[in-house]
C-alpha positions in Angstrom: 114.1 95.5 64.7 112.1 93.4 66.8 108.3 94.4 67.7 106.0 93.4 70.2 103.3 95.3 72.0 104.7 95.3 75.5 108.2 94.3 77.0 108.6 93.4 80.7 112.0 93.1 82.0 112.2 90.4 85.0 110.8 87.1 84.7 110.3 87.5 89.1 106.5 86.0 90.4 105.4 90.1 88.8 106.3 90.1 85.9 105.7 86.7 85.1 101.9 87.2 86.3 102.0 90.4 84.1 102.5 88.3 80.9 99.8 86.2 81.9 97.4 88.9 82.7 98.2 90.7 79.1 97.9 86.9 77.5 94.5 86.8 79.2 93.4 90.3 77.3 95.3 89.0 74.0 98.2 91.2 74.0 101.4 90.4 73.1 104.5 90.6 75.3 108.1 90.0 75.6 109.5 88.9 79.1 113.2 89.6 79.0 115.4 87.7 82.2 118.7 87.8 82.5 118.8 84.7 85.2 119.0 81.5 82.5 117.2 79.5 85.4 115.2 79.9 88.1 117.2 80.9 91.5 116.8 77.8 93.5 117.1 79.7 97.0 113.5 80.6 98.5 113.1 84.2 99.6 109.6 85.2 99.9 107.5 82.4 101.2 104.1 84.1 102.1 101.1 85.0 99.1 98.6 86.6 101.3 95.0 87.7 100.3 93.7 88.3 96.6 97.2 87.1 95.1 96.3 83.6 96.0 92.6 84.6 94.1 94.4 86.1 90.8 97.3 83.1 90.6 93.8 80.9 90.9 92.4 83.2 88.0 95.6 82.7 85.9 95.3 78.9 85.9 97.7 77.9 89.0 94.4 76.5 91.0 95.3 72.8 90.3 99.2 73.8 91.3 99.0 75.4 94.6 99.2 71.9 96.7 102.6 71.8 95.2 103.5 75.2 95.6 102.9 75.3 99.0 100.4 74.8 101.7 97.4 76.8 103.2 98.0 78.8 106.0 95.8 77.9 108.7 96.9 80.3 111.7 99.3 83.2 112.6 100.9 82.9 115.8 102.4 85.9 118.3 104.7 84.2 121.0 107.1 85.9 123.9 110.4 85.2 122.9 110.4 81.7 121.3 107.2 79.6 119.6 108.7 77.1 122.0 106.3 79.0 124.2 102.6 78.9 123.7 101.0 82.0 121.8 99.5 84.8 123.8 97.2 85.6 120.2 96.7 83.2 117.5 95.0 85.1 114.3 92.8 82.2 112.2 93.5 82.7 108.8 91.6 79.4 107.9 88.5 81.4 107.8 86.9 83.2 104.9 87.4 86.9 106.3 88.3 88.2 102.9 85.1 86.7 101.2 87.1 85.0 98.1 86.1 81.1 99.2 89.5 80.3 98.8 92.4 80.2 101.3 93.9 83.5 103.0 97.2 82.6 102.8 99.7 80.2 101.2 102.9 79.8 102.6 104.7 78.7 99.7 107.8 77.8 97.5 108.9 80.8 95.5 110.7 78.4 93.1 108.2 76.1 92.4 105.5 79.3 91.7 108.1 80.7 89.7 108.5 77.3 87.7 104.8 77.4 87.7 104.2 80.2 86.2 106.8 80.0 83.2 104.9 76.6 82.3 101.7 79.0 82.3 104.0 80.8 79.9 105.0 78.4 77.5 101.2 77.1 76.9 100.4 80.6 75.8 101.0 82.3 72.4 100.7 86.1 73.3 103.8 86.0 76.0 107.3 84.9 75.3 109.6 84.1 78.0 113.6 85.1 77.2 116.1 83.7 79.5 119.6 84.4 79.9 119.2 88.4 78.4 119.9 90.6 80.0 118.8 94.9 79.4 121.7 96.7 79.1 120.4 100.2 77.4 117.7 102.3 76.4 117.9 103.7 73.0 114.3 105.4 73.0 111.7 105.8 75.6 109.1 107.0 72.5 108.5 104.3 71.8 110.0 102.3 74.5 113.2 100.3 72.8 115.8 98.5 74.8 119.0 97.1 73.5 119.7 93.6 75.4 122.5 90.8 75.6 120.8 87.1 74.5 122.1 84.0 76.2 124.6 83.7 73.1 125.9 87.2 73.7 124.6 88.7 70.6 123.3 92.2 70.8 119.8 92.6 70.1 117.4 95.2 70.1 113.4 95.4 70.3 110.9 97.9 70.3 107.3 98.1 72.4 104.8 100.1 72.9 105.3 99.8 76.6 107.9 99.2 78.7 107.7 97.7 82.3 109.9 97.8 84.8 109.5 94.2 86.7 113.4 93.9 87.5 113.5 94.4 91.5 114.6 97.1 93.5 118.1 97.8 91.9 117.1 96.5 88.3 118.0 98.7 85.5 114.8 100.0 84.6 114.4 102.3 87.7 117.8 103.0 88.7 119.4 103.5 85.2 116.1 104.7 82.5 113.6 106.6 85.1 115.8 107.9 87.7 118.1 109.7 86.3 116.3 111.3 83.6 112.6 111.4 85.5 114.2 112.1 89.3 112.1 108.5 90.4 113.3 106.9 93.1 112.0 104.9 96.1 111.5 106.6 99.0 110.8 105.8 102.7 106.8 104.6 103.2 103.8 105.0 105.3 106.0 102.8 108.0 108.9 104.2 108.4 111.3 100.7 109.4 114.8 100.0 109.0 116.2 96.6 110.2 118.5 94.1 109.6 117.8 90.8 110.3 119.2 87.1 109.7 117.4 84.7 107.5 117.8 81.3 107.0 115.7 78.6 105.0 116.1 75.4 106.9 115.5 71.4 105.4 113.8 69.4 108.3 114.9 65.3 108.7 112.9 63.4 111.5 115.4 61.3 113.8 114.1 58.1 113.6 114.8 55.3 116.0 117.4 53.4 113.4 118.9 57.1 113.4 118.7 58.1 116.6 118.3 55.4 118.9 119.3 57.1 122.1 116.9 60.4 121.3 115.0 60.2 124.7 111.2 60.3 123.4 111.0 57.0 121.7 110.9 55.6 125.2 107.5 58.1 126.0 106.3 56.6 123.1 106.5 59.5 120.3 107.1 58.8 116.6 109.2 60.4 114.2 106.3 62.5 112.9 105.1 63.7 116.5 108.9 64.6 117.5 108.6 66.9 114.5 105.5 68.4 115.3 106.7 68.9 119.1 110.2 71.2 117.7 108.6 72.5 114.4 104.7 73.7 115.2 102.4 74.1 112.2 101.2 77.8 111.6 103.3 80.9 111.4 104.8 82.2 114.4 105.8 85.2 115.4 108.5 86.5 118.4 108.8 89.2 120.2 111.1 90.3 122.6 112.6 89.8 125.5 115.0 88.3 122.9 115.6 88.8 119.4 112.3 90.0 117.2 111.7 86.5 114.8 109.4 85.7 112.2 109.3 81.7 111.6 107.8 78.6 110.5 107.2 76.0 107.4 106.7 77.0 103.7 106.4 75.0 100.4 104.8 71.8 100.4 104.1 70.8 104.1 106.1 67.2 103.3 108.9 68.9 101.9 109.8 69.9 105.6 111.2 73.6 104.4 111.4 76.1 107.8 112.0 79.5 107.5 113.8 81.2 110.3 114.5 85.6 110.4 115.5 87.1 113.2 116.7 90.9 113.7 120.3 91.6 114.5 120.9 94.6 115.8 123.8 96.4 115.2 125.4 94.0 112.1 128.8 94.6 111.1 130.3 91.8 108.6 132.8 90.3 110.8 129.8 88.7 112.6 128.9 84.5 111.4 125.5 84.6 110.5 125.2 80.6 110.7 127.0 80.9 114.5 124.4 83.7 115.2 121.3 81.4 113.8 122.8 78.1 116.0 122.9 80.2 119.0 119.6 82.1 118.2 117.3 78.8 117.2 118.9 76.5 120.0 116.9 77.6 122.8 113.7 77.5 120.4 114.1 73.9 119.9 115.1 72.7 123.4 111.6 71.2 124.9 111.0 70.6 128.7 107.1 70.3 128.2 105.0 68.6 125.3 102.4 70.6 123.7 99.8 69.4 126.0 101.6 71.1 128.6 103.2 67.7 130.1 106.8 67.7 131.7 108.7 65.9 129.9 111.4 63.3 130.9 114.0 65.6 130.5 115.3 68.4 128.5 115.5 67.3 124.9 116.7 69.5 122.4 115.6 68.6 118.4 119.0 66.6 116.8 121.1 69.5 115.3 122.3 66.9 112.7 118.6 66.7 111.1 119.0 70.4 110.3 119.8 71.1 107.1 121.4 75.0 106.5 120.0 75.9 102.5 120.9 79.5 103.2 121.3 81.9 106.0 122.5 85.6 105.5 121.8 88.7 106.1 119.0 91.0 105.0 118.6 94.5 105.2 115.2 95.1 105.4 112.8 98.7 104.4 109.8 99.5 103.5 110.1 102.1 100.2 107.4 103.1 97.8 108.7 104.5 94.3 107.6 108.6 94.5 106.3 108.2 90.5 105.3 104.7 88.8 105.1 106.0 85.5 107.2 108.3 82.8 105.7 108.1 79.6 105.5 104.4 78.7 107.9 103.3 80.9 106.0 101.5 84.1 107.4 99.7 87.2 105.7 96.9 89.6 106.8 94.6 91.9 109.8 95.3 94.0 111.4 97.9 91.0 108.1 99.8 92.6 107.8 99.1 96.9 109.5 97.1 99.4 108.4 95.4 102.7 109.9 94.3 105.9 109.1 90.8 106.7 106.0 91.3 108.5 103.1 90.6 107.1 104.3 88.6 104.2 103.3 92.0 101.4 106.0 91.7 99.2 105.4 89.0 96.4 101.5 90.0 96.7 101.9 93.6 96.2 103.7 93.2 93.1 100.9 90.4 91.5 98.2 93.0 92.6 100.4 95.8 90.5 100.3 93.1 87.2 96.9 92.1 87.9 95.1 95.8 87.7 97.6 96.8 85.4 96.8 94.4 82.3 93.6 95.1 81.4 94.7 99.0 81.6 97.3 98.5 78.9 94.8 96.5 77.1 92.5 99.4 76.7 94.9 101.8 75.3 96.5 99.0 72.9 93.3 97.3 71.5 92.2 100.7 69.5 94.7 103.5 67.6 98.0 104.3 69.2 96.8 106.0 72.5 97.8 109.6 73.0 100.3 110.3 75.8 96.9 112.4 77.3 94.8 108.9 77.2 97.7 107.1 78.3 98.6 109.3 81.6 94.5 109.8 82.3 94.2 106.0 82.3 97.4 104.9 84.1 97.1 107.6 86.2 94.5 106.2 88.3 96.0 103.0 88.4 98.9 104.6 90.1 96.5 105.9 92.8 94.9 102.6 93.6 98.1 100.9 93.6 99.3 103.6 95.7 96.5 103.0 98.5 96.8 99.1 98.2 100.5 99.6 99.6 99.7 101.7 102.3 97.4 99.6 103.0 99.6 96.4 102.9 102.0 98.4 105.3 99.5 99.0 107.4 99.2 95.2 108.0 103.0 95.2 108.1 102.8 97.7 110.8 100.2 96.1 113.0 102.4 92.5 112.9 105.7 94.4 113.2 104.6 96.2 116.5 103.7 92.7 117.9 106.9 91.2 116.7 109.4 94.0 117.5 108.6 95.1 120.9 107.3 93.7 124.3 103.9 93.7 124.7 102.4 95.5 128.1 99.5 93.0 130.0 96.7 95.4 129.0 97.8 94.5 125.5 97.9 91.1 126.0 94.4 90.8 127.5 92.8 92.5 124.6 94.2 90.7 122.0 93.2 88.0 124.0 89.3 89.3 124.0 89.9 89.9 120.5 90.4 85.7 119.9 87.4 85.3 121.9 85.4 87.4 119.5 86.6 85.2 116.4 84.7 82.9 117.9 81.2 84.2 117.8 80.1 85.0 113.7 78.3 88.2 114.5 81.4 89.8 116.2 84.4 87.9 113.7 84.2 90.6 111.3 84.7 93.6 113.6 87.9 91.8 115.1 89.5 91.3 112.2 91.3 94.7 110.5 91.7 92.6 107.1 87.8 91.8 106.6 87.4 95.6 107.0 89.8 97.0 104.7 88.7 94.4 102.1 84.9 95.3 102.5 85.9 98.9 101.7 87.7 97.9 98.5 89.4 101.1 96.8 85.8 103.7 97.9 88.6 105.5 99.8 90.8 106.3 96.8 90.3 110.0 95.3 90.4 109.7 91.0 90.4 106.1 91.1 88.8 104.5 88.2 85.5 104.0 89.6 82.4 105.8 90.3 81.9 106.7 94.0 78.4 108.7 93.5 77.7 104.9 91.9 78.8 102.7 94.7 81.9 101.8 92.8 85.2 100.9 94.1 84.0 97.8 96.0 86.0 94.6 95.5 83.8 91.6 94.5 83.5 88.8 96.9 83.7 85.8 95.1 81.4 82.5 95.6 80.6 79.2 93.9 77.7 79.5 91.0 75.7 77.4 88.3 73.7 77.6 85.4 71.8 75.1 83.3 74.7 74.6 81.2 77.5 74.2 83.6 79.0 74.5 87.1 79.8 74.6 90.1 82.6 76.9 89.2 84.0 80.2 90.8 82.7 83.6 89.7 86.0 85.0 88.8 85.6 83.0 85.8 82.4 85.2 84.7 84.2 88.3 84.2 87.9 86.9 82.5 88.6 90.1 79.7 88.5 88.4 76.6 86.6 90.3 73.7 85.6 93.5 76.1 87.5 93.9 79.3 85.2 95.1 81.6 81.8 93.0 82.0 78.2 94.1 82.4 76.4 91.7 85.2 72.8 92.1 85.0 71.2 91.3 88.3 67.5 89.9 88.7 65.2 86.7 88.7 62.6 87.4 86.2 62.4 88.7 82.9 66.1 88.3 81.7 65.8 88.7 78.0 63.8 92.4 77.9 67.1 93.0 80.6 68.9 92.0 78.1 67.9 93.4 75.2 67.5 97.0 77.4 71.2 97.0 78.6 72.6 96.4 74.9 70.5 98.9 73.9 72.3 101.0 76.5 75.9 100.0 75.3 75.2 100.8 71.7 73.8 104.4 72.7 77.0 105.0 74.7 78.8 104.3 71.5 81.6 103.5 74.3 85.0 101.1 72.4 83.9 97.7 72.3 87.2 96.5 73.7 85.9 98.2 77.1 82.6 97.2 76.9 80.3 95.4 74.3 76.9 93.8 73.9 78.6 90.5 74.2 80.4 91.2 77.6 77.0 90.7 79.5 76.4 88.3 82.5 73.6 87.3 84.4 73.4 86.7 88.3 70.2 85.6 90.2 70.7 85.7 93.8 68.4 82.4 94.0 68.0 79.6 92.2 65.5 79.6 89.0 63.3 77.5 87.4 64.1 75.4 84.6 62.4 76.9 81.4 59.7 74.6 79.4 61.9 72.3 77.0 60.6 74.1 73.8 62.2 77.3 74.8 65.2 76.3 76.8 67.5 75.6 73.5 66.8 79.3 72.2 66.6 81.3 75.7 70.1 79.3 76.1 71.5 80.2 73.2 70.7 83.7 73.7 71.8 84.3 77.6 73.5 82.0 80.3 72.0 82.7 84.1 73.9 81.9 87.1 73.1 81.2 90.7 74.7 80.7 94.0 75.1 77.0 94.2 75.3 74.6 97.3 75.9 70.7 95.5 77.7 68.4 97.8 81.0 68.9 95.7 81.2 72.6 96.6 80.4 71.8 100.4 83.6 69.9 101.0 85.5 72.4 99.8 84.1 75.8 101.5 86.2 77.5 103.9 84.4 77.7 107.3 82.6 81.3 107.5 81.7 81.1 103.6 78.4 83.1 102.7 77.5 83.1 99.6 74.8 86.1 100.1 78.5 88.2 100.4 78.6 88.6 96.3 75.4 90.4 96.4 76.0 92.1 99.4 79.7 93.8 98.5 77.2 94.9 95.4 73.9 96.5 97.0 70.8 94.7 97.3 69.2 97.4 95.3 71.9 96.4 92.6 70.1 96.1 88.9 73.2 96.6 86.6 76.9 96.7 87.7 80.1 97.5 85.3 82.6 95.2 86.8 86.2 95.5 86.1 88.3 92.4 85.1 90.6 93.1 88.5 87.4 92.2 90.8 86.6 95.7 91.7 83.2 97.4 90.2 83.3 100.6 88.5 79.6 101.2 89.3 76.9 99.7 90.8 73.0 101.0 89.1 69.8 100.5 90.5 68.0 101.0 86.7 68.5 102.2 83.0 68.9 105.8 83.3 71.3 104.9 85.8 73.4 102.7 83.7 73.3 105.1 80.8 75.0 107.6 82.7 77.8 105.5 84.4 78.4 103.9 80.8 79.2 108.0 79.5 81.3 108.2 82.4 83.2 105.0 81.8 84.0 106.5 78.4 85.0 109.3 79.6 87.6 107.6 82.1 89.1 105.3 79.3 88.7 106.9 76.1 89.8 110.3 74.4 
C-alpha cells in the first residue's frame, strides 16, 4: 500500500495552498481530486486580506496581475451602481499593514491553474487528478481507498488525513459525521438567502459595430462607453430593489463582470437568465455621465456585447463545522465554514485554515509518531484561532450584508458619510476603519491559542520592505519561511549583535526545546534603523556568522508602496521594548521578551505547547 505523510482530498484554492504550505516545511503530501481539470466557471472572485499576503508567500507574487486585479474601492449604492455611492470604502490603502494590496478581485481558474503549477515545481506534494475518495478503511492511521482516472482501485495510507473537499465532500459528510456527530451548523450571522449569480463577458460596441450607438456623436470612445455602464470598484446595492453585489474580477482586460442578486422566494419554475435581463437592464440604462452631465438621451449599454458564461442560482449560508478535528482526520476550507456573498470570506478563510495549519502538522511529523495527547493539544488550539478568524470574517460579512440587504435610514447615511471624511485625515483613518482594528489585535483575544498573552503574543506581524548588506529590498515574510525550524527567533537591536547572538543560542540549547520548532540556526536580526557598514577586515566573518536587516526606503521600493505604508508598523505590532520575539511561520508571534530571563521562560513554555 501506498504511504505518504499527509493526504488532502480536493485540489480547491485550500487544499492546493495546504500542499504548498506542508512543501514549504518539507513534508510530504498527496492531493487527491476527482475533477480531471480545472472547472472553467468562476465562483468566488474576491481574496481579501492576509490570503493575498500567504498566496505572495507561496510564490504566486509574480502571478497575481494575471489572476486578477487589485481592488481599489468598495462601493455601497441605493438600488443600482448606476447611481452614485452614498459610502465608498478605499481599500487601496495599507489599513492592514502587509504593503501589499487589500484585495484582489480575481479569476478563481486561473489561481487555481496557478497554484497546481506551484505544485508540479515541488517534490514534497503530488497533485492526482481524476480520483476520486470513495471509502475509508481506517481512521488510525488515516487510509482511504480511491478510484484513479483509469478506474483502478487504489488505496493509500497517511498519517493525516484532511478534509479539503467542500461543503458536501466525502470527508465530512460520509467519515466524520456519522461516526464523530460533525456537522456544520448555523454561524455567528445567522443568514439564509438565495440569490442569482451570473458571470458576465464584456465586448465594447465600437463604431464599425455599432454605428448608430448614440455617444459616438458626444464624442466617447469604446473604452469610455465601457467605463460609463461597467464602473471600476466593487459595488454594492441595496434596496429599494433587489439586494446586489457586482462588478469586474480577473484581469481587468479580460472584461469579466460578476452580477448576484437575491431572489426572494425562488421556486425552479422561475428563468434565472429572464430574471438577470430584467434585473441588470435598468443598471445599465444611463441618462447622466459620470460627471453628472445629461446626456443626449437615454442610452442603455448594447445587450448584444453581453456575453451570459453562467447564471443560476445560489443558495447561500453562513455555517461553521461544530468540531474540525477527530483524530487525524482535519477539515478546511468550505468542508469546514461557509459565507454569504458579502464580504468576499470564503476562498480566504479556507487559505488562512492551510496556512496556520502546516507548520502545525509539521511539528508533530518532523519527530516520533506524535501521540493522539500531542496531536489534540497542538491542533487544538489551532481549532480555536481558526474558530475566531471566522467569526471574525462574518463579522465583516455582517457589517457589508446590513448595508446591502436593507434600506439605509438618513442618520445612517450621514455617518457613513463622516466616516469617508475621516479616511481622509491619517490620524483618524485607523479609527474608521473596523478591518485595521481587528488586524491590530491579531488573535490576543483567543483563550488557549498558541501564544503567550502574559508575553504580548498573539499579535500578527505587519509586514514591510527590509535590507541587509547582502541583499534586498525584499519583504519580511521571507525572514521567517519554516525551513529547518518552523518557528523563528528575531532578535531586535542596533548594537552588539553577536554577544545577542551568542546569548539567545545559548538560551535555545538550555531549553533543550525540538529543533524542528526552534533551533540555533532559526535566528534573525531586525534593526529598526539603518547600521553602519562594519570595517572591511571584519565584514566577511561578522557576515558569515549573522545577516542584519533594516527598514529600507531605495527608490525601487517607493514606487511600489501602497499609500499609508509605515514602515515603523513592524516594530510597533511588536513593542518598542521588544528584545527577543518567537515568531510563528503563519505571521503571528508567540511571544514578545523584553530580555534573557524573559526569553528563557517563553522558550519552556513553547515546549510545553508543542511537545510531550
Amino acid at each position: 500500500m501506498e504511504e505518504t505523510q499527509v493526504i488532502i482530498v480536493g485540489a480547491g484554492p485550500a487544499g492546493l495552498t495546504l500542499g504548498l504550505c506542508l512543501a514549504q516545511c518539507q513534508v510530504a503530501s498527496v492531493v487527491l481530486e476527482k475533477e480531471q481539470a480545472v472547472t472553467t466557471d468562476p465562483r468566488g472572485v474576491y481574496l481579501t486580506g492576509d490570503s493575498v499576503r500567504i498566496f505572495y508567500s507561496q510564490g504566486l507574487g509574480p502571478e497575481i496581475s494575471d489572476i486578477g486585479h487589485v481592488v481599489q474601492n468598495v462601493n455601497f449604492h441605493k438600488s443600482t451602481f448606476a447611481n452614485k455611492p452614498y459610502f465608498t470604502f478605499d481599500t487601496s490603502l495599507d489599513s492592514m499593514n502587509q504593503a501589499l494590496p487589500n484585495g484582489i478581485l480575481q479569476n478563481q481558474p486561473k489561481l487555481e491553474h496557478a497554484l497546481r503549477r506551484q505544485i508540479e515545481c515541488s517534490k514534497w506534494c503530488s497533485l492526482r487528478t481524476g480520483c476520486e475518495v470513495v471509502s475509508q478503511l481506517s481512521d488510525e492511521p488515516p487510509t482511504v481507498e480511491y478510484v484513479d482516472k483509469t478506474g483502478s482501485v487504489r488505496q493509500i495510507r497517511g498519517q493525516f488525513l484532511i478534509g479539503a473537499d467542500g461543503k458536501v465532500g466525502i470527508v465530512r459528510k460520509y467519515f466524520l459525521e456519522p461516526i464523530a456527530g460533525i456537522r456544520q451548523e448555523e454561524g455567528v450571522y445567522k443568514y439564509t438567502g438565495t440569490w442569482v449569480a451570473a458571470n458576465l463577458k464584456i465586448t465594447p460596441p465600437t463604431p464599425h459595430t455599432h454605428p448608430q450607438f448614440p455617444l459616438w456623436e458626444a464624442g466617447y470612445t469604446p473604452e469610455e462607453v465601457h467605463d460609463l455602464f461597467w464602473p471600476k470598484g466593487w459595488h454594492f446595492c441595496s434596496p429599494p430593489g433587489k439586494a446586489t453585489a457586482t462588478g469586474p474580477f480577473g484581469p481587468y482586460s479580460e472584461r469579466l463582470w460578476r452580477h448576484e442578486f437575491r431572489q426572494e422566494n425562488w421556486n425552479d419554475s422561475m428563468n434565472a437568465v429572464e430574471l438577470l435581463w430584467e434585473h441588470i437592464t435598468p443598471m445599465i440604462t444611463r441618462e447622466w455621465d459620470n460627471h453628472g452631465r445629461k446626456l443626449p438621451e437615454s442610452v442603455q449599454f448594447p445587450r448584444d456585447c453581453i456575453e451570459i458564461i453562467r447564471c443560476r442560482p445560489f443558495k447561500f449560508v453562513h455555517k461553521v463545522v461544530n468540531k474540525w478535528f477527530e483524530k487525524r482526520t482535519i477539515l478546511i476550507g468550505d468542508a469546514a465554514h461557509v459565507f454569504p456573498p458579502f464580504a468576499g470570506q470564503g476562498i480566504g478563510s479556507g487559505v488562512r485554515d492551510a496556512h496556520q495549519l502546516a507548520w502545525r502538522l509539521a511539528v508533530l511529523l518532523k519527530g516520533p509518531r506524535p501521540s493522539q495527547i500531542l496531536s489534540n493539544k497542538v491542533l487544538g488550539p489551532w481549532a480555536l484561532e481558526r474558530r475566531k478568524s471566522v467569526d471574525d470574517a462574518a463579522f465583516f460579512s455582517m457589517l457589508n450584508g446590513q448595508l446591502c440587504n436593507h434600506e439605509q435610514p438618513v442618520w445612517l447615511v450621514v455617518v457613513l458619510r463622516l466616516v469617508m471624511l475621516m479616511t481622509v485625515v491619517p490620524l483618524l483613518r485607523n479609527l474608521s476603519n473596523p478591518i485595521t482594528r481587528k488586524e491590530s489585535k491579531g488573535l490576543t483575544k483567543v483563550k488557549g491559542g498558541c501564544f503567550l498573552e502574559q508575553y504580548n503574543g498573539g499579535a500578527r506581524l505587519a509586514q514591510i520592505f527590509v535590507q541587509s548588506f547582502r541583499q534586498g529590498p525584499l519583504l519580511t515574510d521571507s525572514l521567517f519561511r519554516p525551513e529547518g525550524s518552523m518557528l523563528t527567533l528575531l532578535i531586535i537591536g542596533t548594537i552588539d549583535h553577536a554577544r545577542s547572538r551568542e546569548d539567545a543560542q545559548a538560551a535555545i540549547e538550555a531549553s533543550k526545546i525540538n529543533h524542528a520548532v526552534l533551533s540555533r540556526d532559526s535566528i534573525v536580526f531586525f534593526s529598526p534603523h539603518p547600521i553602519d557598514r562594519p570595517r572591511m577586515d571584519s565584514f566577511d566573518e561578522m557576515n558569515s556568522q549573522m545577516e542584519i536587516f533594516w527598514p529600507t526606503s531605495c527608490p525601487q521600493v517607493e514606487e511600489r508602496l501602497l499609500p499609508g505604508y509605515n514602515q515603523q508598523s513592524f516594530i510597533d505590532r511588536l513593542g518598542r521594548s521588544t528584545t527577543f520575539a518567537i515568531v510563528r511561520p503563519d505571521f503571528y508571534v508567540f511571544a514578545c521578551t523584553r530580555n534573557l530571563d524573559e526569553l528563557g521562560k517563553s522558550l519552556a513554555l513553547l515546549k510545553t505547547h508543542l511537545e510531550d
